[in-house]
C-alpha positions as CSV (number, residue, x, y, z in Angstrom):
1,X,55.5,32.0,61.2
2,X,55.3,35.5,61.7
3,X,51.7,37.9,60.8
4,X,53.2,38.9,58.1
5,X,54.3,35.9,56.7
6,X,50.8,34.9,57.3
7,X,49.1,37.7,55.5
8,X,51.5,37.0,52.3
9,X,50.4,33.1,52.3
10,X,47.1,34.4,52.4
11,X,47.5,36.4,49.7
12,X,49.2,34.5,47.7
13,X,47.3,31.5,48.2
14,X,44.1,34.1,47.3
15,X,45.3,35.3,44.3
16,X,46.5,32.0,43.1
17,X,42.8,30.7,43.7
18,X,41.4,33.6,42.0
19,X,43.6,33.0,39.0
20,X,42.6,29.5,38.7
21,X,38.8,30.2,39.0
22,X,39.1,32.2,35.9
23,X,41.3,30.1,34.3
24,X,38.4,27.2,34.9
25,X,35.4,30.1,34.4
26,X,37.1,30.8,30.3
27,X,37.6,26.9,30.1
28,X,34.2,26.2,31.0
29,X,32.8,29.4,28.6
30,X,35.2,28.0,25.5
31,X,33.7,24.4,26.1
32,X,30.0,25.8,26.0
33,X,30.5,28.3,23.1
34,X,33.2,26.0,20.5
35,X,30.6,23.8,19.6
36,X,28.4,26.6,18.6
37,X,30.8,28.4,16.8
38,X,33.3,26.3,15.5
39,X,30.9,24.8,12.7
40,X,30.1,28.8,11.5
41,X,34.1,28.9,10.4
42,X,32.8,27.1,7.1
43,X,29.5,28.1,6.9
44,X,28.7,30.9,3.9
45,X,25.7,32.3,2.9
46,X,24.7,34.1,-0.2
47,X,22.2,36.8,-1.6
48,X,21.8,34.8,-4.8
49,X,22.0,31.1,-6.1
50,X,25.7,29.9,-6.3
51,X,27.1,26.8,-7.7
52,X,29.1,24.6,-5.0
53,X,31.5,21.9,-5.9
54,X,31.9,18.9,-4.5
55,X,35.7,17.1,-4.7
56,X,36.7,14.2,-4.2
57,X,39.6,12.0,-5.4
58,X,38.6,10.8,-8.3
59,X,35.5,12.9,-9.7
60,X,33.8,16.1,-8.9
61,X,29.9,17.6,-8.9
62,X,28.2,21.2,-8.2
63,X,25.0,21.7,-6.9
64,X,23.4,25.3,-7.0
65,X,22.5,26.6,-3.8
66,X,19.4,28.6,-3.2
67,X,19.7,32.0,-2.1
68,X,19.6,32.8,1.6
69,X,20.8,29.5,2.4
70,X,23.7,28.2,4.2
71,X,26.4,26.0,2.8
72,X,28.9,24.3,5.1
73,X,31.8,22.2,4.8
74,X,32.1,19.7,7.4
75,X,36.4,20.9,8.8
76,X,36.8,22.5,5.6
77,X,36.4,19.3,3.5
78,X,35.6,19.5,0.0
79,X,34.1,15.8,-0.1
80,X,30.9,16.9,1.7
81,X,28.8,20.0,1.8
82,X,25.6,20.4,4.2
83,X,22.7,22.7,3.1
84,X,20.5,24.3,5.5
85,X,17.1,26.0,4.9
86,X,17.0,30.4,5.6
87,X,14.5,28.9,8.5
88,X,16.3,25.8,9.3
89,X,14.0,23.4,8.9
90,X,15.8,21.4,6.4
91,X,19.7,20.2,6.1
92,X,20.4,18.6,3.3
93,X,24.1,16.5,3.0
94,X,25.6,15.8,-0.4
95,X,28.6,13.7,-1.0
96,X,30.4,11.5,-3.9
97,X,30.1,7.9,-4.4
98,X,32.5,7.2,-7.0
99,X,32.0,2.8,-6.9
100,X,28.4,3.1,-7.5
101,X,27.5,1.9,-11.6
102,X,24.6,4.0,-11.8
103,X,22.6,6.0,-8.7
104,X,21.3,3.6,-6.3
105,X,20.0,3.9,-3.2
106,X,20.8,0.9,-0.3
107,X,18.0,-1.2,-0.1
108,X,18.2,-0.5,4.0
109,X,17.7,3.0,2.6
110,X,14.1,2.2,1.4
111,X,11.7,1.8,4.8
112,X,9.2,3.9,3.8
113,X,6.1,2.9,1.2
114,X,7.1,3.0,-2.4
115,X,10.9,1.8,-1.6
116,X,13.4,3.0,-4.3
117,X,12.0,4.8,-7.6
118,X,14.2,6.0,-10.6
119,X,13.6,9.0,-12.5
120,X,15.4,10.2,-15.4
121,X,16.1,14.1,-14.8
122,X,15.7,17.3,-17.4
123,X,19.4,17.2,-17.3
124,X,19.7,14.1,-18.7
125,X,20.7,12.5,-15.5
126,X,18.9,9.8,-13.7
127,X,17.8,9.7,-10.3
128,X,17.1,7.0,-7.6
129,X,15.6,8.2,-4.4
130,X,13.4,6.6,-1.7
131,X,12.2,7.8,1.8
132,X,13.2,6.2,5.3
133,X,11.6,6.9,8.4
134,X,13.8,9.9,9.3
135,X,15.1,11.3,5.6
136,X,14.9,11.5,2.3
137,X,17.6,9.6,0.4
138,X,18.8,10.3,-3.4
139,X,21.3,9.0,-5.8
140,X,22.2,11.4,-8.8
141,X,24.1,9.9,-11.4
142,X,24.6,9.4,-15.3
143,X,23.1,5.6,-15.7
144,X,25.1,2.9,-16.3
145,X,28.6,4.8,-15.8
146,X,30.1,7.1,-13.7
147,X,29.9,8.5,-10.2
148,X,26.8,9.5,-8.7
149,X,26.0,12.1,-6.1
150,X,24.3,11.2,-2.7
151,X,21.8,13.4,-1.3
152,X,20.2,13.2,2.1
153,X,17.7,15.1,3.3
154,X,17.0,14.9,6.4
155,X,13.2,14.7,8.3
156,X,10.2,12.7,8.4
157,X,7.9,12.6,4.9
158,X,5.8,15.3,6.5
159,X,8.4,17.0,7.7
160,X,9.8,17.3,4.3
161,X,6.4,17.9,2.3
162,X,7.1,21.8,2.6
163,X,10.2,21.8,1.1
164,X,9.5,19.1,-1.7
165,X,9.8,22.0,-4.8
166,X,13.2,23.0,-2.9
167,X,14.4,19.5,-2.7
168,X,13.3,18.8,-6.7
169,X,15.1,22.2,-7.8
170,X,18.2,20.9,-6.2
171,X,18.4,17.7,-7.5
172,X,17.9,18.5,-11.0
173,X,21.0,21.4,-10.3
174,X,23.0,18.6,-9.6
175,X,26.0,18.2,-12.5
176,X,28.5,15.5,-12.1
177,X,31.9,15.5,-13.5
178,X,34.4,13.1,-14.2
């Protein structure tokens, strides 16, 4: 092998090495940054109280959302939407349960003092809720028939105590359909 023919390996073998370094330098950037960024695709927020619907196959239900806070579909699903605080201490998940008879929450649900208590809501809806050690679980339903809504919101009982009047305003804006 001639010099030449050495400097040209070199350089080829150098440019092929810087080419992969980048190639592994955007791989490793795209890996840090999707999980950060993918989620925001579906994530809206508004400058006043909106009405989001929740679908599912056989039944739907709206919640109003709270201005300056942020709504997210989980991949664009329709079945589930995720609420999060302006200061994002509180996410709150709701989804459809369309085999429960009237709202109930699992009895696993209920570890905290109190377990389950029903309340019949303004809107003429009642409510089943009870506190775990990590989140506060509700069921949102019309009695004895129908689909109910499952809320969870998520922190300890003192975590949530702030945001109690929040969490009440959006259960009773719950609505479900048929």
């Amino acid at each position: 092998m001639t010099a030449q023919q050495a400097r040209r390996a070199r350089s080829v073998a150098i440019g092929i090495g810087a080419v992969l370094l980048v190639v592994v330098a955007v791989l490793l950037l795209g890996a840090y940054l999707a999980p950060r960024v993918l989620p925001n695709l579906f994530t809206e927020v508004f400058d006043e109280a909106h009405p989001q619907t929740i679908v599912d196959a056989h039944t739907s239900a709206t919640v109003v959302v709270p201005a300056g806070w942020a709504s997210q579909r989980a991949g664009g699903s329709e079945s589930e939407l995720v609420l999060r605080s302006p200061d994002g201490g509180l996410a709150v998940t709701f989804t459809i349960s369309v085999d429960a008879a009237r709202p109930t929450v699992d009895p696993g649900d209920a570890t905290g003092p109190g377990g389950t208590v029903v309340e019949r809501l303004a809107s003429g809806l009642d409510a089943a809720h009870a506190q775990t050690d990590d989140a506060l679980v509700v069921a949102v339903g019309r009695g004895t028939a129908g689909p109910s809504v499952r809320m969870v919101a998520t922190g300890a009982r003192e975590d949530l105590a702030p945001y109690r009047p929040v969490i009440a305003d959006l259960i009773e804006s719950v609505r479900v359909g048929s």
